[in-house]
mmCIF file of the C-alpha atoms, coordinates in Angstrom:
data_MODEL
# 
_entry.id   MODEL 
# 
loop_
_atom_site.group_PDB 
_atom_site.id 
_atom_site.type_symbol 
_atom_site.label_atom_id 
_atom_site.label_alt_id 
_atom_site.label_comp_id 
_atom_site.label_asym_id 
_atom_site.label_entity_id 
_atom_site.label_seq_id 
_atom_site.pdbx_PDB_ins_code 
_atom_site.Cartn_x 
_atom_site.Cartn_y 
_atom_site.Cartn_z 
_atom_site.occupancy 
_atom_site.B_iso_or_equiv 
_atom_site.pdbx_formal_charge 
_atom_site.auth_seq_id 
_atom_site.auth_comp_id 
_atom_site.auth_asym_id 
_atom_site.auth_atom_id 
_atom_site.pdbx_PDB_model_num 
ATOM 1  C CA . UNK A 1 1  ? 88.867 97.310  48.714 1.00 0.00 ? 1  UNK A CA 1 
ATOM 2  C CA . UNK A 1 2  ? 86.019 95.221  50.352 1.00 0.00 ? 2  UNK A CA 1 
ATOM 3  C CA . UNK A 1 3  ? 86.662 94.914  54.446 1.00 0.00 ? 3  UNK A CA 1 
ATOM 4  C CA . UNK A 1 4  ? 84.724 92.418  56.068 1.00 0.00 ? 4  UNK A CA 1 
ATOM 5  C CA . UNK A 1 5  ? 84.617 91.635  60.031 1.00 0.00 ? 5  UNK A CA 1 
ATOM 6  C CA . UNK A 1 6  ? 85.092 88.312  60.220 1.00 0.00 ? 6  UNK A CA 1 
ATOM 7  C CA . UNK A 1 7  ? 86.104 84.592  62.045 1.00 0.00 ? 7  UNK A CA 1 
ATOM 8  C CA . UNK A 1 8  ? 89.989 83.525  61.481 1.00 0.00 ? 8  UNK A CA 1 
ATOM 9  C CA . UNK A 1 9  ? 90.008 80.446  62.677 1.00 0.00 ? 9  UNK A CA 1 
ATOM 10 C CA . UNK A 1 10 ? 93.000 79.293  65.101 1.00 0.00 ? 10 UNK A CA 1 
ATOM 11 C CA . UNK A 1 11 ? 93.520 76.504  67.509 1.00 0.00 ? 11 UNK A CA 1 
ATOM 12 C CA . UNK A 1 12 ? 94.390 72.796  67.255 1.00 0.00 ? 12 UNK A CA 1 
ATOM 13 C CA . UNK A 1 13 ? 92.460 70.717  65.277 1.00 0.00 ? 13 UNK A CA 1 
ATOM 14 C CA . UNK A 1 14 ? 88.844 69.595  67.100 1.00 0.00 ? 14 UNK A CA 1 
ATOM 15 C CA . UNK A 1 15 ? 89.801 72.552  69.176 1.00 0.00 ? 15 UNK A CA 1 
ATOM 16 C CA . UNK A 1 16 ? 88.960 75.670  67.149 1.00 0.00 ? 16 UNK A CA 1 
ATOM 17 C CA . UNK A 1 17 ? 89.537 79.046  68.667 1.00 0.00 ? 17 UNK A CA 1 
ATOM 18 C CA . UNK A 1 18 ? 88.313 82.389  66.755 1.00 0.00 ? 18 UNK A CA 1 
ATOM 19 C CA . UNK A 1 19 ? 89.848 85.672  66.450 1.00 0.00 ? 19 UNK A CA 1 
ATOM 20 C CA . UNK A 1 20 ? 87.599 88.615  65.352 1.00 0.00 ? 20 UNK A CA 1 
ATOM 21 C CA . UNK A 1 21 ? 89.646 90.262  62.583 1.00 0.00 ? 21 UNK A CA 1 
ATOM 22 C CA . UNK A 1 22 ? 88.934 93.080  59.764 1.00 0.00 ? 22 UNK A CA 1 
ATOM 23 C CA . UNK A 1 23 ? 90.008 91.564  56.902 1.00 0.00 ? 23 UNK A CA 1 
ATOM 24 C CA . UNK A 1 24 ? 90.298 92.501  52.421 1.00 0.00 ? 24 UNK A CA 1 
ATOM 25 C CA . UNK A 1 25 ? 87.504 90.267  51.481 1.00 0.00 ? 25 UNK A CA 1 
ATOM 26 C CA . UNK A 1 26 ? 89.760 88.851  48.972 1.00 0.00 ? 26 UNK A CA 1 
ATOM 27 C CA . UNK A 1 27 ? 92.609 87.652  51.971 1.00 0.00 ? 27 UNK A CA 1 
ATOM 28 C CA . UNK A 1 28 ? 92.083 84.243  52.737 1.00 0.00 ? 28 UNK A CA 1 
ATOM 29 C CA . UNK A 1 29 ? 90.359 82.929  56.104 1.00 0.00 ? 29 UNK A CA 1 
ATOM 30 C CA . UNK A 1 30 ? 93.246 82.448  57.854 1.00 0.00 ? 30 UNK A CA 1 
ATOM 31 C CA . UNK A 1 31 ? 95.637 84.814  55.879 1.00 0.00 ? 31 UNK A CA 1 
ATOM 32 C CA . UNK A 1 32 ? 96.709 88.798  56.526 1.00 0.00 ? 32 UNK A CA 1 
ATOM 33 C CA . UNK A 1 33 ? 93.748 90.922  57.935 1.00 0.00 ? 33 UNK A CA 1 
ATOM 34 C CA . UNK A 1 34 ? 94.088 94.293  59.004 1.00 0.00 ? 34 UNK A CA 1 
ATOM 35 C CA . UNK A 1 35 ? 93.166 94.787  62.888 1.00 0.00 ? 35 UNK A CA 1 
ATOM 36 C CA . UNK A 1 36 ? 92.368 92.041  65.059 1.00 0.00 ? 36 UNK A CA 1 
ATOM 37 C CA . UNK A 1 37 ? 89.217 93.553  67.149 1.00 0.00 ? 37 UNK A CA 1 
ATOM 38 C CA . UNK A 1 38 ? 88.364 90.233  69.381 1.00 0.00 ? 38 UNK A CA 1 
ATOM 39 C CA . UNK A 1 39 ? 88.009 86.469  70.063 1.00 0.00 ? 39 UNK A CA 1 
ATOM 40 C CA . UNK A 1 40 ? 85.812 84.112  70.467 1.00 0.00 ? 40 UNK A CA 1 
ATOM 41 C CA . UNK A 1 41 ? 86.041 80.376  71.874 1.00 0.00 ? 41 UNK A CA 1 
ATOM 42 C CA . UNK A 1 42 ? 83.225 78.196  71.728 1.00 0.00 ? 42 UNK A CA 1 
ATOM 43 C CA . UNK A 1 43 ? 84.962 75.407  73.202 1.00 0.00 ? 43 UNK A CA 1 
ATOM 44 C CA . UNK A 1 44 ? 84.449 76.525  76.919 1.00 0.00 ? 44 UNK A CA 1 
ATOM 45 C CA . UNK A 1 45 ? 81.136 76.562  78.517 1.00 0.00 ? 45 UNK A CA 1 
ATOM 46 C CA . UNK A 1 46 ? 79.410 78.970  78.112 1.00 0.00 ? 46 UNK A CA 1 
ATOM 47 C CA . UNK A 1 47 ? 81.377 80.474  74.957 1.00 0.00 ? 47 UNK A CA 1 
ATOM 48 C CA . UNK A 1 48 ? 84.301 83.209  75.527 1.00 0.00 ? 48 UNK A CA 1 
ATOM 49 C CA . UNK A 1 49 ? 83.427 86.439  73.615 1.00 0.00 ? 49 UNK A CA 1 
ATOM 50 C CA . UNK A 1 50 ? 85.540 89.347  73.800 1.00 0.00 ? 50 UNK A CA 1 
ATOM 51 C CA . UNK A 1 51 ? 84.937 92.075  71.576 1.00 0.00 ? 51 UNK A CA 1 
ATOM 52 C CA . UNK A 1 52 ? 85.786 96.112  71.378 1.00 0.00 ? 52 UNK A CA 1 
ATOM 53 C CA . UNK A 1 53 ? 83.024 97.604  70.476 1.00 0.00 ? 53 UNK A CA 1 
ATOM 54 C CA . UNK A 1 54 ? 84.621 100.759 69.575 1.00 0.00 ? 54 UNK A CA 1 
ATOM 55 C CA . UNK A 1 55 ? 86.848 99.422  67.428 1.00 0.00 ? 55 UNK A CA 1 
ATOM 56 C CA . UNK A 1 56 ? 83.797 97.116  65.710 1.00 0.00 ? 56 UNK A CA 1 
ATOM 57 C CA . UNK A 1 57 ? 81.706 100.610 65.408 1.00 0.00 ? 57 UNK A CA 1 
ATOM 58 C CA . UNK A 1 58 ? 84.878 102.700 63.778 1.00 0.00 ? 58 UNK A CA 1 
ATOM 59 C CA . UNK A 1 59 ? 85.671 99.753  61.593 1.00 0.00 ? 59 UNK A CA 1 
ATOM 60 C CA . UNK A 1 60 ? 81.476 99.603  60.374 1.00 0.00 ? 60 UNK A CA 1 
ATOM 61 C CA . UNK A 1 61 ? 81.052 103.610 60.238 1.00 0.00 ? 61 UNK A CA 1 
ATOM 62 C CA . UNK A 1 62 ? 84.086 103.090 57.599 1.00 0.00 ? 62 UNK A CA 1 
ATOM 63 C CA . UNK A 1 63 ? 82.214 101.061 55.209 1.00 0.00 ? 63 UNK A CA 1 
ATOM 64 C CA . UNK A 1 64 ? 83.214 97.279  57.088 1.00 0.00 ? 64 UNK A CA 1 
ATOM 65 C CA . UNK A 1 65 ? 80.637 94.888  56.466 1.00 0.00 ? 65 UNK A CA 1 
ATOM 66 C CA . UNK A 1 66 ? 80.203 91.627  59.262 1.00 0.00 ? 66 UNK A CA 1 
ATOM 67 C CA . UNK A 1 67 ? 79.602 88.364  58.531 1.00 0.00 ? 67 UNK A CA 1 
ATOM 68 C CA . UNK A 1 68 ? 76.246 87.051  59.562 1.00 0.00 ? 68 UNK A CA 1 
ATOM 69 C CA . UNK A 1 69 ? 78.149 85.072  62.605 1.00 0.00 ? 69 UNK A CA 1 
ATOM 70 C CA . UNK A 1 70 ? 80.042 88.007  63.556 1.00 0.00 ? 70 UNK A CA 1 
ATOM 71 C CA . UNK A 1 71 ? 76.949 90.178  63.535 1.00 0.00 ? 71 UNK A CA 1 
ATOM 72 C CA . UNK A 1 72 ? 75.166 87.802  65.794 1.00 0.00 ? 72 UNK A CA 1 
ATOM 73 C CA . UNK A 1 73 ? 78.140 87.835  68.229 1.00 0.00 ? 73 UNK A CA 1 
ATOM 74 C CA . UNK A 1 74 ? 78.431 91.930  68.067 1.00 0.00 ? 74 UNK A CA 1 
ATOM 75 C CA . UNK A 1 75 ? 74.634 92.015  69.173 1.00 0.00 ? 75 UNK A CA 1 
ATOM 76 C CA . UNK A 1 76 ? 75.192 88.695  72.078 1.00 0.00 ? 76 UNK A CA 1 
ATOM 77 C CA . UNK A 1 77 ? 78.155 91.280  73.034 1.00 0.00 ? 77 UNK A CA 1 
ATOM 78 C CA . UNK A 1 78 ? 75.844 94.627  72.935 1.00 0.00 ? 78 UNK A CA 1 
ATOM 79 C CA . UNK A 1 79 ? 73.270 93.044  75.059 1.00 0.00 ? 79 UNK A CA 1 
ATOM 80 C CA . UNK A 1 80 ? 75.730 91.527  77.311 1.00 0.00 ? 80 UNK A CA 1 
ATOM 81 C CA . UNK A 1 81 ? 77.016 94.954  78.070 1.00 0.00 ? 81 UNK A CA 1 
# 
Protein backbone atom coordinates (compact mmCIF):
# COMPACT_ATOMS: atom_id res chain seq x y z
CA UNK A 1 0.00 0.00 0.00
CA UNK A 2 1.33 3.45 -1.22
CA UNK A 3 0.55 6.36 1.64
CA UNK A 4 0.88 9.70 0.49
CA UNK A 5 0.50 13.07 2.69
CA UNK A 6 -1.63 14.97 0.91
CA UNK A 7 -4.45 18.09 0.20
CA UNK A 8 -8.32 16.88 0.57
CA UNK A 9 -9.95 19.53 -0.53
CA UNK A 10 -13.15 20.86 1.51
CA UNK A 11 -15.08 24.04 1.61
CA UNK A 12 -17.74 25.69 -0.57
CA UNK A 13 -17.13 26.18 -3.94
CA UNK A 14 -14.65 29.48 -4.71
CA UNK A 15 -13.98 28.92 -1.08
CA UNK A 16 -11.61 25.94 -0.83
CA UNK A 17 -10.38 24.86 2.55
CA UNK A 18 -7.57 21.98 2.87
CA UNK A 19 -7.17 19.28 5.28
CA UNK A 20 -3.71 17.59 5.55
CA UNK A 21 -4.56 13.87 5.42
CA UNK A 22 -2.44 10.45 4.98
CA UNK A 23 -4.09 8.86 2.46
CA UNK A 24 -3.78 4.96 0.06
CA UNK A 25 -2.53 6.61 -3.00
CA UNK A 26 -5.15 4.79 -4.79
CA UNK A 27 -8.26 6.61 -2.44
CA UNK A 28 -9.59 9.35 -4.24
CA UNK A 29 -8.85 13.19 -3.37
CA UNK A 30 -11.60 13.68 -1.41
CA UNK A 31 -12.39 9.99 -0.42
CA UNK A 32 -11.25 7.74 2.91
CA UNK A 33 -7.64 8.61 4.13
CA UNK A 34 -6.20 7.30 7.10
CA UNK A 35 -5.23 10.17 9.75
CA UNK A 36 -6.01 13.63 9.23
CA UNK A 37 -2.56 15.42 10.47
CA UNK A 38 -3.59 19.29 9.61
CA UNK A 39 -5.25 22.11 7.60
CA UNK A 40 -4.60 24.58 5.60
CA UNK A 41 -6.75 27.69 4.31
CA UNK A 42 -5.47 29.89 1.81
CA UNK A 43 -8.43 31.95 1.72
CA UNK A 44 -7.47 34.18 4.79
CA UNK A 45 -4.65 36.53 4.70
CA UNK A 46 -1.92 35.47 5.30
CA UNK A 47 -2.77 31.59 4.79
CA UNK A 48 -3.86 29.33 7.96
CA UNK A 49 -1.41 26.39 8.35
CA UNK A 50 -1.71 24.05 11.07
CA UNK A 51 0.26 21.07 11.03
CA UNK A 52 1.62 18.26 13.73
CA UNK A 53 4.77 17.75 13.03
CA UNK A 54 5.06 14.67 14.97
CA UNK A 55 2.50 13.08 13.47
CA UNK A 56 3.94 14.30 9.73
CA UNK A 57 7.55 12.81 10.95
CA UNK A 58 5.94 9.25 12.29
CA UNK A 59 3.78 9.09 9.23
CA UNK A 60 7.31 9.83 6.76
CA UNK A 61 9.75 7.56 9.03
CA UNK A 62 6.93 4.83 7.99
CA UNK A 63 7.52 4.97 4.39
CA UNK A 64 4.67 8.17 3.68
CA UNK A 65 5.65 10.06 0.81
CA UNK A 66 4.28 14.14 0.54
CA UNK A 67 3.12 15.73 -2.23
CA UNK A 68 5.29 18.48 -3.57
CA UNK A 69 2.59 21.14 -2.02
CA UNK A 70 2.47 19.42 1.17
CA UNK A 71 6.24 19.28 1.38
CA UNK A 72 6.50 22.96 0.80
CA UNK A 73 3.93 23.61 3.58
CA UNK A 74 5.80 21.00 6.14
CA UNK A 75 9.08 23.15 5.57
CA UNK A 76 6.83 26.98 5.69
CA UNK A 77 5.62 25.08 9.06
CA UNK A 78 9.33 23.91 10.24
CA UNK A 79 10.68 27.32 9.77
CA UNK A 80 7.75 28.93 11.27
CA UNK A 81 8.41 27.01 14.41
Amino acid sequence: MAVKIRLARHGAKKAPYYRIVVADSRARRDGRYIEQVGSYNPCVSPAAVTIDLAKVDEWIGNGAKPTETVARLIEAERKNA
